[in-house]
DOKE-226793 format. One record per atom (N, C-alpha, C): residue in one letter; residue number from 1; x, z, y. Coordinates in Angstrom, 1 decimal. Layout:
! DOKE-226793
 torti guvex     c1     c3     c2
     A   NUM      X      Z      Y
...
END
This chain:
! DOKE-226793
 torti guvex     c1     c3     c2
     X     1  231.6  142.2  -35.4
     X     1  231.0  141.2  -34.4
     X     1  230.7  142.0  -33.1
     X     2  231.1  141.4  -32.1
     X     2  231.0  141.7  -30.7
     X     2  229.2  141.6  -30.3
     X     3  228.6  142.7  -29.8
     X     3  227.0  142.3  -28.9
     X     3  227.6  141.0  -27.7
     X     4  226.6  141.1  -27.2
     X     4  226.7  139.8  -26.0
     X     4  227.1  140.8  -24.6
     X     5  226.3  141.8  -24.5
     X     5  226.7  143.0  -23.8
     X     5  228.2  143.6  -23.7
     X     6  228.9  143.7  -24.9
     X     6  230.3  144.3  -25.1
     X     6  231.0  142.9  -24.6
     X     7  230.7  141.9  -25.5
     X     7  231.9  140.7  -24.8
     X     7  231.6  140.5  -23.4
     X     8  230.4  140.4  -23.0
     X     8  230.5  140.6  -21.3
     X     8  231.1  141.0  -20.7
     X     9  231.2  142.4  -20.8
     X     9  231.6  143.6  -20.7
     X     9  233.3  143.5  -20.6
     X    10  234.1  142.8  -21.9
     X    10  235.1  142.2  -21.6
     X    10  235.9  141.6  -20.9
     X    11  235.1  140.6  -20.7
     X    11  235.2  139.1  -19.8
     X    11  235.3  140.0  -18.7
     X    12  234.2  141.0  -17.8
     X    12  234.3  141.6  -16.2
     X    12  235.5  142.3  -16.5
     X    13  236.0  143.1  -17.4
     X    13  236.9  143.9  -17.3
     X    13  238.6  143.0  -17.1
     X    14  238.6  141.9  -17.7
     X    14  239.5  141.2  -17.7
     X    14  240.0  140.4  -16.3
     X    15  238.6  140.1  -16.3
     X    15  238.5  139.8  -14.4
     X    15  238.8  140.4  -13.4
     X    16  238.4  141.3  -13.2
     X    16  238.5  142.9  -13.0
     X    16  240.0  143.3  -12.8
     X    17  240.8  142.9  -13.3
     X    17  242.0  143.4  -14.0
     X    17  242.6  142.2  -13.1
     X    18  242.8  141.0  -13.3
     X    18  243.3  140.1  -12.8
     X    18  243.2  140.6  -11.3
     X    19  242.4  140.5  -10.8
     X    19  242.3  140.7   -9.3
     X    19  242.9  142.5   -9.0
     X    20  242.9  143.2   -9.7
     X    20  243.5  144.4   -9.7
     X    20  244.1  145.0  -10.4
     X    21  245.4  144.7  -11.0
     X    21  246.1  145.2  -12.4
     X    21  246.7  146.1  -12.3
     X    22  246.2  147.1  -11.4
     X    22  246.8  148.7  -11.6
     X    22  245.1  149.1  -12.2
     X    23  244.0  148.8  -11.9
     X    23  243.0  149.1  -12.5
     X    23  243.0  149.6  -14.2
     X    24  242.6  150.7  -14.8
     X    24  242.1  150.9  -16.0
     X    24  241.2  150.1  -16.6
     X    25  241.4  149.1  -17.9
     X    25  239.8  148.2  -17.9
     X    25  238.8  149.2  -18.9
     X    26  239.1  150.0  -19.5
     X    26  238.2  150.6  -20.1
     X    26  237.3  151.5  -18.9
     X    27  237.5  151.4  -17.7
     X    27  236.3  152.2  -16.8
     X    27  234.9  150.6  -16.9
     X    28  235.5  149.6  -16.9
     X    28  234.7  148.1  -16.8
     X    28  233.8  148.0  -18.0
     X    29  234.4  148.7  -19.6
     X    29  233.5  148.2  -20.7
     X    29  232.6  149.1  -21.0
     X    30  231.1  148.1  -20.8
     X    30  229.4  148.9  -21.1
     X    30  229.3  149.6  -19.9
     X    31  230.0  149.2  -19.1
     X    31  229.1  148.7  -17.5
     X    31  227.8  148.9  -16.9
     X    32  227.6  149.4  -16.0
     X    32  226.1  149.0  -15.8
     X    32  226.2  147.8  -14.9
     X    33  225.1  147.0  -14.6
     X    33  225.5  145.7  -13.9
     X    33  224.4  145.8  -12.3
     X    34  223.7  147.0  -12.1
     X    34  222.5  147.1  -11.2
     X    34  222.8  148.2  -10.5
     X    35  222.4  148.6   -9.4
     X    35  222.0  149.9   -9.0
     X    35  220.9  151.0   -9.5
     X    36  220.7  150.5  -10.4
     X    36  220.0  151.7  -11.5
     X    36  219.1  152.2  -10.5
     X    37  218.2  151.6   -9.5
     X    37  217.2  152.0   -8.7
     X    37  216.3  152.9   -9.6
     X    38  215.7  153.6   -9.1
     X    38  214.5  154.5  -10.0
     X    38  213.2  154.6   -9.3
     X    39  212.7  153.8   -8.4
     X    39  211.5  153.3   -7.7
     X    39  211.9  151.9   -7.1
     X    40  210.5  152.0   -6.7
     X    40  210.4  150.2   -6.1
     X    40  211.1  150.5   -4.5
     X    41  211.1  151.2   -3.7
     X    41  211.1  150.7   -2.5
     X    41  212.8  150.1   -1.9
     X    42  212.7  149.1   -1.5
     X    42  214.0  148.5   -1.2
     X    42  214.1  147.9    0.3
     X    43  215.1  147.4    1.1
     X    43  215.6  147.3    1.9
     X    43  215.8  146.1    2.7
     X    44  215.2  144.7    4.0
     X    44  215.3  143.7    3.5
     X    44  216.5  143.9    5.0
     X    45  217.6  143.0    4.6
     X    45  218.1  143.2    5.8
     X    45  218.2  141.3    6.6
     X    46  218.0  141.6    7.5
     X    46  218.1  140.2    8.5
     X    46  219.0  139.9    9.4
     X    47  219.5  138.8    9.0
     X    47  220.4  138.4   10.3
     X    47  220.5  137.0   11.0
     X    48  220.2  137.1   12.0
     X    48  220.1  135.9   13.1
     X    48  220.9  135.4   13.6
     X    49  221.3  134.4   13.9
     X    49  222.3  133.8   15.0
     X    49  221.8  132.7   15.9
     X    50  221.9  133.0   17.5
     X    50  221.4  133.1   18.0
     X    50  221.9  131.8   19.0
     X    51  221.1  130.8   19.7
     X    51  221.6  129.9   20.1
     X    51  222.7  130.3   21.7
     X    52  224.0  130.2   22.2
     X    52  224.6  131.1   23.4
     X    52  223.9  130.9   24.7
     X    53  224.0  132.2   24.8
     X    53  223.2  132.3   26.5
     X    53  221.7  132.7   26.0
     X    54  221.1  132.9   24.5
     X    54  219.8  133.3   24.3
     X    54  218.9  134.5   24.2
     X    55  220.3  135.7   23.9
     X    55  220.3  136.8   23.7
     X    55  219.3  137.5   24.3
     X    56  219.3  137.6   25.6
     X    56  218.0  138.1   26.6
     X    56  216.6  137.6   26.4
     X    57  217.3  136.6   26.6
     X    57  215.4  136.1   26.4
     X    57  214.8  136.0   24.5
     X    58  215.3  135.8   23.7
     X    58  215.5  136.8   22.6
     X    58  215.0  138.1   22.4
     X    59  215.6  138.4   23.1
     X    59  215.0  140.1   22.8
     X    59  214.0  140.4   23.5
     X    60  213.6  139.8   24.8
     X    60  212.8  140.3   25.4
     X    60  211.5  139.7   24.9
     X    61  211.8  138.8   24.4
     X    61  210.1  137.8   23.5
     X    61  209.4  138.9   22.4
     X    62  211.4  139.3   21.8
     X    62  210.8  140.0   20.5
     X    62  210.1  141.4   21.0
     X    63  210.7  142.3   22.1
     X    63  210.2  143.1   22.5
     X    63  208.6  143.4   23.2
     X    64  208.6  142.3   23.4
     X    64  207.1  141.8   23.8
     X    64  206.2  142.2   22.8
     X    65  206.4  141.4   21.6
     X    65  205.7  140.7   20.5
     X    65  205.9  142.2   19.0
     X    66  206.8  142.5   19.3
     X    66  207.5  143.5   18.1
     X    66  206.0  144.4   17.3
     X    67  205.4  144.8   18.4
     X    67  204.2  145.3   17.7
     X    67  202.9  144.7   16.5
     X    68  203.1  143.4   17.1
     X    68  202.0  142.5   16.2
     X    68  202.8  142.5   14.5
     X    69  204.1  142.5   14.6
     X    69  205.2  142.8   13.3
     X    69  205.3  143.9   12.9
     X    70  205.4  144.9   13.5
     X    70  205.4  146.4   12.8
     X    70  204.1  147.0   12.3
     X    71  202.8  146.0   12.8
     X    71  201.6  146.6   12.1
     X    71  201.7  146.4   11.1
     X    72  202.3  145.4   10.4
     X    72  202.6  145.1    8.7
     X    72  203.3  145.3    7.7
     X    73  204.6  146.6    8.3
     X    73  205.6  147.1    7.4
     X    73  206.7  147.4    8.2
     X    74  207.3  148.6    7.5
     X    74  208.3  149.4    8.7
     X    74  209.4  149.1    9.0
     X    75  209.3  148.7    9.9
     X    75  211.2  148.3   11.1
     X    75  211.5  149.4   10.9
     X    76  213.1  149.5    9.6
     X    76  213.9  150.4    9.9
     X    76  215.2  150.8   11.6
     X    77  215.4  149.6   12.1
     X    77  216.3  149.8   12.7
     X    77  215.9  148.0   13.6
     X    78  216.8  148.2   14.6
     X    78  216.7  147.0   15.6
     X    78  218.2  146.2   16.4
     X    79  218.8  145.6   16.1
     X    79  219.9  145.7   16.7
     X    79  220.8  144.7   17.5
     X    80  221.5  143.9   18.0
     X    80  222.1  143.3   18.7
     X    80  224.0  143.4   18.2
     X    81  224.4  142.1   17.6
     X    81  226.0  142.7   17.7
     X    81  226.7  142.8   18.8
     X    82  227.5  143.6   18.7
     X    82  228.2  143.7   20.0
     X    82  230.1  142.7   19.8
     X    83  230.4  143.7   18.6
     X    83  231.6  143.1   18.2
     X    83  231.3  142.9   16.5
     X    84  232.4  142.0   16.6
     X    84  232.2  141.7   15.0
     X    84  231.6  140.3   14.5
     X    85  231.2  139.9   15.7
     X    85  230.7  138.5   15.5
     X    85  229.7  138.4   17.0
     X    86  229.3  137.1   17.3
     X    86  228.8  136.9   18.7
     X    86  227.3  135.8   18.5
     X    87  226.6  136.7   19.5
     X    87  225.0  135.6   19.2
     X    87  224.3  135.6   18.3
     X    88  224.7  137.4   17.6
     X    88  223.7  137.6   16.5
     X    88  222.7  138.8   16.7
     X    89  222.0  139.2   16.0
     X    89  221.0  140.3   16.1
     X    89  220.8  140.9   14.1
     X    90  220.2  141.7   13.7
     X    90  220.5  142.3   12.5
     X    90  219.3  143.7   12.6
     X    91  218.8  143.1   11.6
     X    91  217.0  144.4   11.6
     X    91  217.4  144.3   10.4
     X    92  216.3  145.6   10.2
     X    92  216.3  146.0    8.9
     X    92  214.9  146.4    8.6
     X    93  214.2  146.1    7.3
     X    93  212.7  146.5    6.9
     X    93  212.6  147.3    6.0
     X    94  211.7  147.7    6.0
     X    94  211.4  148.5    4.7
     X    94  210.5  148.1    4.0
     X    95  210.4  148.3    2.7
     X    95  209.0  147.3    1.5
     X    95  208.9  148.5    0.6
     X    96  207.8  148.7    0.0
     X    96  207.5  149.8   -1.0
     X    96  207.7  148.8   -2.6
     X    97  207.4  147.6   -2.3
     X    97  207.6  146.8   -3.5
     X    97  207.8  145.2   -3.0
     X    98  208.2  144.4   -3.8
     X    98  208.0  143.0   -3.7
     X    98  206.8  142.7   -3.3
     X    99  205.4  143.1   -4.0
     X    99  203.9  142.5   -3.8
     X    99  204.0  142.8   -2.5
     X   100  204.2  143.8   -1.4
     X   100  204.2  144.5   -0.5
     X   100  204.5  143.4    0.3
     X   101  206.0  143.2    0.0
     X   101  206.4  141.9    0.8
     X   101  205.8  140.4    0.8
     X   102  205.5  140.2   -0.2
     X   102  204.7  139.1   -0.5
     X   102  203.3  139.2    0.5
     X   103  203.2  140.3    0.2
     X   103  201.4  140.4    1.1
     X   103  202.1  140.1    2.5
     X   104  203.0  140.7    2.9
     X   104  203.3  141.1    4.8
     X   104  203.6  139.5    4.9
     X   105  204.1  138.6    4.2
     X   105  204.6  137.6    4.7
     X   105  203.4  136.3    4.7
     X   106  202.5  136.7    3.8
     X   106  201.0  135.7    3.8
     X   106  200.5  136.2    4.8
     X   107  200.4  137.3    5.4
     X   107  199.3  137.7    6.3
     X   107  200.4  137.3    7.9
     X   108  201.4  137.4    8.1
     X   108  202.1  137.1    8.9
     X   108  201.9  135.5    9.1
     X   109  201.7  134.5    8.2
     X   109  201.9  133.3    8.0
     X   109  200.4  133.0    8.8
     X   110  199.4  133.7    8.9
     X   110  198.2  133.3    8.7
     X   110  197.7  134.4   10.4
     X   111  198.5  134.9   10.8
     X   111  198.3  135.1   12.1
     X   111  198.3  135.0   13.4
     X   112  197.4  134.3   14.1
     X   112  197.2  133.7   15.1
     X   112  198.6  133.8   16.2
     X   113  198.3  135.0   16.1
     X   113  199.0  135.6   17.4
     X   113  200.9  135.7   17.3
     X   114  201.0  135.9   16.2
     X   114  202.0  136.2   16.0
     X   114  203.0  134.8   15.3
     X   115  202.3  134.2   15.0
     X   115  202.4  132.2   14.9
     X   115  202.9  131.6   16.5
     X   116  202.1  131.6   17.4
     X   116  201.3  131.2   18.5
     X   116  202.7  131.6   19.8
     X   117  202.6  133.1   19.9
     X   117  203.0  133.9   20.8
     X   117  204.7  134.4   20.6
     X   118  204.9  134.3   19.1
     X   118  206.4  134.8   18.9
     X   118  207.4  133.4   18.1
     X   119  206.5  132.9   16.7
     X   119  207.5  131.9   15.9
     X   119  207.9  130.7   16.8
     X   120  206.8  130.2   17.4
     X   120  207.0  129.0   18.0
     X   120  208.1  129.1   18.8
     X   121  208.2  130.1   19.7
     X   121  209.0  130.8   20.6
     X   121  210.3  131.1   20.6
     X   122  210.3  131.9   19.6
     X   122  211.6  132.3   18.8
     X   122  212.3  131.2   18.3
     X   123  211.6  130.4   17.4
     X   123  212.6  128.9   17.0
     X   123  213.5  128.4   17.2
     X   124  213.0  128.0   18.6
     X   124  214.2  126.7   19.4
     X   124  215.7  127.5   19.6
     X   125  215.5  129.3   19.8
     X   125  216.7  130.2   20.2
     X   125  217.3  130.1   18.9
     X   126  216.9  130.1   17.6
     X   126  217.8  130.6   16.6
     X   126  218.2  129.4   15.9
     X   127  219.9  129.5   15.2
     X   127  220.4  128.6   14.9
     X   127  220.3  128.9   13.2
     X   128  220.3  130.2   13.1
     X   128  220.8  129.8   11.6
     X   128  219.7  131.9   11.2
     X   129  219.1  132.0   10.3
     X   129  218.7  132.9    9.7
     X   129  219.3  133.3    8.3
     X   130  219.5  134.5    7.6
     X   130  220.0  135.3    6.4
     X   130  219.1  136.2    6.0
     X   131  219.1  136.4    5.2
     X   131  218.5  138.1    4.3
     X   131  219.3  138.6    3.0
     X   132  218.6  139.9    3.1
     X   132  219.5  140.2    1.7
     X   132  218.7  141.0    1.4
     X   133  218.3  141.7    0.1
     X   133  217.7  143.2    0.0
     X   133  218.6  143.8   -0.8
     X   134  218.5  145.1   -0.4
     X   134  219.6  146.0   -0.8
     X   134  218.5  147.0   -1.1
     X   135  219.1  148.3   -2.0
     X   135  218.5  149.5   -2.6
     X   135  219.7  150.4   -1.8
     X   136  218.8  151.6   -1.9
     X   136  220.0  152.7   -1.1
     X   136  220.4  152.9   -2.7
     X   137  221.8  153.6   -2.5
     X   137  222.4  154.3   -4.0
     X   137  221.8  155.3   -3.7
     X   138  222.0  155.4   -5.4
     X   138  221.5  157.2   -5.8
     X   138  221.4  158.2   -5.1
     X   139  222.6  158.3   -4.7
     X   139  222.7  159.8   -3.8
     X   139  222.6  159.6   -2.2
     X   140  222.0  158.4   -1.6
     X   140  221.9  158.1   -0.3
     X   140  220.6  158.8    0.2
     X   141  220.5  158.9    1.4
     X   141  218.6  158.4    1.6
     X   141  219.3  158.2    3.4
     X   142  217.8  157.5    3.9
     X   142  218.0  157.1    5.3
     X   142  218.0  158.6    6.3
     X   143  218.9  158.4    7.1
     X   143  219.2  159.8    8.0
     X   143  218.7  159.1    9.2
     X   144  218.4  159.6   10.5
     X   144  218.9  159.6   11.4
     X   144  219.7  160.4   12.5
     X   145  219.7  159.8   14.1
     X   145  220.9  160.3   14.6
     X   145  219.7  161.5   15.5
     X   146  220.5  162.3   16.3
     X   146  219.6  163.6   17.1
     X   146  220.0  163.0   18.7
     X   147  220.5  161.8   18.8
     X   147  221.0  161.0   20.1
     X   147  221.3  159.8   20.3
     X   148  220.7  158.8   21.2
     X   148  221.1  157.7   21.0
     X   148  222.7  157.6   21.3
     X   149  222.8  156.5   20.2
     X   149  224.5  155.8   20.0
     X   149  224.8  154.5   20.0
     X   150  225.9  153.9   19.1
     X   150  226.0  153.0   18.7
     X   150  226.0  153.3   17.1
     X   151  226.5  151.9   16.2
     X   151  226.3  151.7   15.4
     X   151  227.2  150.8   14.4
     X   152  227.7  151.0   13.7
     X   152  228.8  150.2   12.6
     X   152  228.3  150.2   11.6
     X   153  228.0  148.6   11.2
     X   153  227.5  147.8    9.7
     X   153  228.8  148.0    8.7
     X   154  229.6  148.7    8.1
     X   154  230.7  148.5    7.3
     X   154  230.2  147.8    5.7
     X   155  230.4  146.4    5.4
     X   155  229.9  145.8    4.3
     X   155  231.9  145.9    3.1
     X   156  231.3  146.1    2.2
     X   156  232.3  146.5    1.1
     X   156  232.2  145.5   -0.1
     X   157  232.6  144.2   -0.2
     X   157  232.5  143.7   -1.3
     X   157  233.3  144.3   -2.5
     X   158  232.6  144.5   -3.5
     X   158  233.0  145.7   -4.9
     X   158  233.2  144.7   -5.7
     X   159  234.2  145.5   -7.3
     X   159  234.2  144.6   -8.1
     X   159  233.0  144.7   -9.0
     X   160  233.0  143.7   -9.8
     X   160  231.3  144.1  -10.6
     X   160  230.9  144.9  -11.1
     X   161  229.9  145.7  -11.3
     X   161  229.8  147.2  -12.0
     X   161  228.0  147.7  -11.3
     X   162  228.6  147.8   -9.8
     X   162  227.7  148.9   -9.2
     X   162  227.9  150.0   -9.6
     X   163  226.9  151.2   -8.7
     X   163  227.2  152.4   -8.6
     X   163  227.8  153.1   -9.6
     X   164  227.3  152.8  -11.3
     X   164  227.8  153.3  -12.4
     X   164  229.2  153.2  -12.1
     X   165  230.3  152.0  -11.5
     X   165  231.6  151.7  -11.7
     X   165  232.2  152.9  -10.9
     X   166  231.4  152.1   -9.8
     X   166  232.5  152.5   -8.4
     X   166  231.9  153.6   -7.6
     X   167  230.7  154.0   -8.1
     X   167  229.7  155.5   -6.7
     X   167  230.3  156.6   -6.6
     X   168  231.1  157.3   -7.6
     X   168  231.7  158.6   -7.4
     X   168  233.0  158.4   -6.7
     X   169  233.8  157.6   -6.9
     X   169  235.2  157.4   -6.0
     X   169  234.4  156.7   -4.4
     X   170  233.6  156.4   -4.0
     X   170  233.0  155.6   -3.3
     X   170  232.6  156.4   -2.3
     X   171  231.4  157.2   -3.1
     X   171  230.5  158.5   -2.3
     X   171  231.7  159.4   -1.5
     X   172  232.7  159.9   -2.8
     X   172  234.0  160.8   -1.9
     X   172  233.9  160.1   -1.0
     X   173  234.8  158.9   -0.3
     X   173  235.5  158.2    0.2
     X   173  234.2  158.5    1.6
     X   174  233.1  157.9    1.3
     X   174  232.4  158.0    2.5
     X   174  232.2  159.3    2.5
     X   175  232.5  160.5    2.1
     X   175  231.5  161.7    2.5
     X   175  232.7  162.1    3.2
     X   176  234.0  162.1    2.7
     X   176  235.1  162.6    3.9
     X   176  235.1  162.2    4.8
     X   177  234.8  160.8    5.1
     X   177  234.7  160.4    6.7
     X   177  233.5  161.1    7.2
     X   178  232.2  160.9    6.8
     X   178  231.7  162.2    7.0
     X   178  231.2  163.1    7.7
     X   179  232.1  164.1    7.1
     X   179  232.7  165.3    6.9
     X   179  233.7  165.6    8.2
     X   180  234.8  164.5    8.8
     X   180  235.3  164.8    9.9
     X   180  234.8  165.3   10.7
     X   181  233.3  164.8   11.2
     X   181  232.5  165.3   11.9
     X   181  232.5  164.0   13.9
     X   182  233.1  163.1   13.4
     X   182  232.9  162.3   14.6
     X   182  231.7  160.9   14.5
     X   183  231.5  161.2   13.3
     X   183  230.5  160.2   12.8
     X   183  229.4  160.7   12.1
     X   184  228.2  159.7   12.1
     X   184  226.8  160.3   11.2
     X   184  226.5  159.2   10.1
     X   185  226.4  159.6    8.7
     X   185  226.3  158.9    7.7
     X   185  224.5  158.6    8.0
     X   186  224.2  156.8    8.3
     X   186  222.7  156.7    8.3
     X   186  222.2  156.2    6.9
     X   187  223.1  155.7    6.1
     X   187  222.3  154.9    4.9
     X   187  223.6  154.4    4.3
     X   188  223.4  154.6    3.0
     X   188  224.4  152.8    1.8
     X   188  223.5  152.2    1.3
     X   189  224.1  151.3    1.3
     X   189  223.0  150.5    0.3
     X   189  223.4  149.2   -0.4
     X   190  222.9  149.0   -1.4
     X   190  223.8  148.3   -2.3
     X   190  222.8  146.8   -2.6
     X   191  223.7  146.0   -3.0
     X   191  222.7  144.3   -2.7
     X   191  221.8  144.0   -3.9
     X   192  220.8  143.9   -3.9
     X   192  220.1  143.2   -4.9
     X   192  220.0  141.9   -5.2
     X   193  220.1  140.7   -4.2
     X   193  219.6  139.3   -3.4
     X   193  220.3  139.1   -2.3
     X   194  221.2  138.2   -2.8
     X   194  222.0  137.5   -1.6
     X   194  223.7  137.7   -2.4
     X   195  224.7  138.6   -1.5
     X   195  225.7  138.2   -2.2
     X   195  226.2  139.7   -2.9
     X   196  226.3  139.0   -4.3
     X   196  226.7  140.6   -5.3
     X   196  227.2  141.4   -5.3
     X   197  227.5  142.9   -5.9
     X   197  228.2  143.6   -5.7
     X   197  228.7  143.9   -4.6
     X   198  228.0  144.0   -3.5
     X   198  228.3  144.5   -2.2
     X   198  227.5  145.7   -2.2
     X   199  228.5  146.9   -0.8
     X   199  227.6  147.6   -0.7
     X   199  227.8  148.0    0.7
     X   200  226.9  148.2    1.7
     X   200  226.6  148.3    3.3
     X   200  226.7  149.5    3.5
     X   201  227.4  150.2    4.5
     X   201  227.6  151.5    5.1
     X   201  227.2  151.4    6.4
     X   202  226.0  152.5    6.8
     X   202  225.6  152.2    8.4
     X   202  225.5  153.8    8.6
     X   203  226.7  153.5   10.0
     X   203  226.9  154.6   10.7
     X   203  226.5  154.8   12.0
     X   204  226.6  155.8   12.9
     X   204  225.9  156.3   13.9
     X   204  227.4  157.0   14.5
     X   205  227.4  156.4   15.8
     X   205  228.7  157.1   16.8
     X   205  228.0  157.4   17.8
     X   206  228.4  158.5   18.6
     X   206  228.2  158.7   20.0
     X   206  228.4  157.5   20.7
     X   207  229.4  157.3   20.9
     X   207  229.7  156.1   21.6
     X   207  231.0  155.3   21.1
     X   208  231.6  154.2   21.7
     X   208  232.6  153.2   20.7
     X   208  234.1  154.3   21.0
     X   209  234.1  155.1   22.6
     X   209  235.3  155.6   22.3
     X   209  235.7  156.7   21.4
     X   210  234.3  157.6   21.0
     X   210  234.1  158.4   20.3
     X   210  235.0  158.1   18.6
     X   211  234.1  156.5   18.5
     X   211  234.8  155.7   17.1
     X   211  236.2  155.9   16.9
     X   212  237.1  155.3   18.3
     X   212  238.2  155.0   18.6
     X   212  238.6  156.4   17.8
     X   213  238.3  157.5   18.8
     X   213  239.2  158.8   18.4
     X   213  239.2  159.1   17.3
     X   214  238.0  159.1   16.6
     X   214  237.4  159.9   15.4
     X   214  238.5  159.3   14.1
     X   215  238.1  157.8   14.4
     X   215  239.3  157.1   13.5
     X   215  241.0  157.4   13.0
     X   216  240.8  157.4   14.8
     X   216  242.2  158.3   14.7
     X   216  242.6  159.4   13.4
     X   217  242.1  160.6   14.0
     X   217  241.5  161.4   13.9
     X   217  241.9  161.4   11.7
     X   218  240.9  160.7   11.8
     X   218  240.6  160.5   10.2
     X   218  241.7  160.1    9.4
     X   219  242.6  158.7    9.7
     X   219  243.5  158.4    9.3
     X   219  244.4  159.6    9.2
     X   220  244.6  160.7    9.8
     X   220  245.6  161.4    9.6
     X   220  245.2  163.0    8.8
     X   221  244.0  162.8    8.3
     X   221  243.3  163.6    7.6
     X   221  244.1  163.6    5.7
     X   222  244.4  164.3    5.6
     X   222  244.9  164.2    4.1
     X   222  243.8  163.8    3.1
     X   223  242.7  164.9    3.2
     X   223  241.6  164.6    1.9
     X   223  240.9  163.1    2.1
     X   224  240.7  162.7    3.6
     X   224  239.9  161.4    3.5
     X   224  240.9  160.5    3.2
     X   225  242.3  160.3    3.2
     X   225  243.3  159.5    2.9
     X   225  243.0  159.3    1.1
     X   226  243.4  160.3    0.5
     X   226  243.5  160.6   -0.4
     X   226  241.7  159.6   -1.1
     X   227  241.0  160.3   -0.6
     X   227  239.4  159.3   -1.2
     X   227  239.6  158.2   -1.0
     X   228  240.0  157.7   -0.1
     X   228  240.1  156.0    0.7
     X   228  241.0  155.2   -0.5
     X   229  242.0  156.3   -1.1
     X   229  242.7  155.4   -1.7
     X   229  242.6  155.5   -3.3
     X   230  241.6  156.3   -3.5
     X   230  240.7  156.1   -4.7
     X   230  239.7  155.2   -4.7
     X   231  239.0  155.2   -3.7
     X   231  237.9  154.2   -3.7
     X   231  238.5  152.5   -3.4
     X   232  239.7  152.7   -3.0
     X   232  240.1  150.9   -2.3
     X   232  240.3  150.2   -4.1
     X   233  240.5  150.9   -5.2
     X   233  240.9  150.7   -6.4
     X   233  239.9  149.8   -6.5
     X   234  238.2  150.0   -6.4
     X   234  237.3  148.9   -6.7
     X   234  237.0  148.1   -5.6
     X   235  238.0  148.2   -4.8
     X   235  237.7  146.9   -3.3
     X   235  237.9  145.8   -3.3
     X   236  237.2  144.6   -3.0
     X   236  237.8  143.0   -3.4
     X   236  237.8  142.7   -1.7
     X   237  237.0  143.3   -0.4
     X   237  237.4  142.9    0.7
     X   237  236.4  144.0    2.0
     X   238  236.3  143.5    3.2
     X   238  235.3  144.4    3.7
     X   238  235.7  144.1    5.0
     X   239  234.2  144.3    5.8
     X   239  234.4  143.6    7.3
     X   239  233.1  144.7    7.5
     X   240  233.2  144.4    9.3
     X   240  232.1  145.7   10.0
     X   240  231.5  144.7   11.3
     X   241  230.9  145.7   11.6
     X   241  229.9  144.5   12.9
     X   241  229.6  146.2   13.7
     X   242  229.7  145.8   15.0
     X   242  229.4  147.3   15.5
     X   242  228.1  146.7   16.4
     X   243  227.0  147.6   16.4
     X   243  225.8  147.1   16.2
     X   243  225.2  148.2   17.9
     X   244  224.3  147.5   18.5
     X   244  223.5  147.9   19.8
     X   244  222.4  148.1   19.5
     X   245  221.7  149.3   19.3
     X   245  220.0  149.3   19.3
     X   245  219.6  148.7   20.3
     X   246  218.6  148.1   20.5
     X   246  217.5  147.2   21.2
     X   246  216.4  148.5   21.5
     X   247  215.8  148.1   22.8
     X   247  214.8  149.3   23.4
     X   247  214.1  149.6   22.5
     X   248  213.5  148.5   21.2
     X   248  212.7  148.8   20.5
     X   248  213.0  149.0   18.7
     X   249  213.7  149.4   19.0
     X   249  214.7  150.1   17.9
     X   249  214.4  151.0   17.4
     X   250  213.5  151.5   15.7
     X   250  213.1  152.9   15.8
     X   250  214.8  153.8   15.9
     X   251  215.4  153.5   15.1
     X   251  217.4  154.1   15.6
     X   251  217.4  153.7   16.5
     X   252  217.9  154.9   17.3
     X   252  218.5  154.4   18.5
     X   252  219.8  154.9   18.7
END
């Protein structure tokens, strides 16, 4: 007799397989299905879209107002798209726990100023709001840059597993790029809430022509070729946003 865990386990692997049939399914059976986090603290990420023509005055409200919000939990990052999509913006928070969050958002709800002076305000500009929370993987942690740059969101929809499946062919793949040395690895992080088995790569460039070259550059690299086409084994798709810090951006 099958556990309910092993025939699971089956079923993803079969799936798995359909959508990839050069794939091995015995890497799929007894699976882990999580990012095997080993503390609370996680990642909320936001994204906005923005009514056209609002962008400025947008940012300048938030930049106004940004401090009455950071007294209650840490802005990792601040940003503006540039390409990749139009009339959006994309923050990132940081939470030690759910309660944590739970607390910042009752005490947020319940403050004058920040009610008054920013929500009301903000409203009419935004058309549509997202979240997601993500955990960094295991072997990540948040870096920063030694200069201001720009910024590339690279989102990786995976097949089901998580890090247990796919993090060693994965971690290669991003440490070669890397390793070229035209780019700065700032964070991965993997989805808890919102849409599954994804995982976010946020990088740090000098600047976009910097990107241009480095790319280059990389494509013709043997070892990062070589990872890329180990790790594409657990890929189901993947899109990027190249991202503007905002003045009040702790990345810049």
């Amino acid at each position: 007799m099958y556990s309910l865990g092993s025939r699971l386990g089956q079923v993803r692997a079969a799936r798995a397989y359909s959508l990839f049939p050069g794939l091995q399914v015995h890497r799929f059976v007894g699976m882990s299905t999580g990012p095997q986090q080993q503390h609370c603290t996680f990642y909320e990420f936001r994204t906005y879209t923005l009514q056209p023509g609002k962008m400025a005055d947008f940012l300048k409200l938030t930049g106004d107002n940004i401090e009455l919000r950071t007294a209650h939990s840490e802005l990792v990052g601040y940003w503006s798209v540039e390409l990749g999509a139009l009339n959006e913006v994309f923050h990132i928070w940081k939470y030690g726990s759910y309660k944590e969050r739970t607390a910042v958002r009752e005490a947020l709800a319940k403050e004058k100023d920040w009610q008054e002076n920013y929500i009301s305000k903000m409203a009419p500009m935004v058309i549509k709001q997202t979240n997601e929370v993500a955990y960094l993987v295991p072997w990540a942690q948040i870096c920063t840059a030694s200069k201001p740059g720009v910024y590339e969101l690279v989102s990786y929809q995976m097949v089901p597993g998580g890090p247990a499946v796919w993090g060693k062919a994965f971690q290669k793949a991003v440490s070669a790029h890397d390793h070229v040395g035209y780019c700065k690895l700032i964070g991965v992080f993997h989805s808890e809430f919102g849409k599954l088995n994804r995982v976010h790569a946020l990088w740090w460039y000098e600047d976009c022509d910097a990107r241009a070259a480095g790319r280059r550059r990389a494509h013709e690299d043997v070892r990062v070729v070589a990872a890329v086409r180990d790790s594409v084994t657990y890929l189901m798709s993947q899109s990027n946003k190249l991202l503007i810090p905002t003045p009040f951006s702790p990345l810049k």
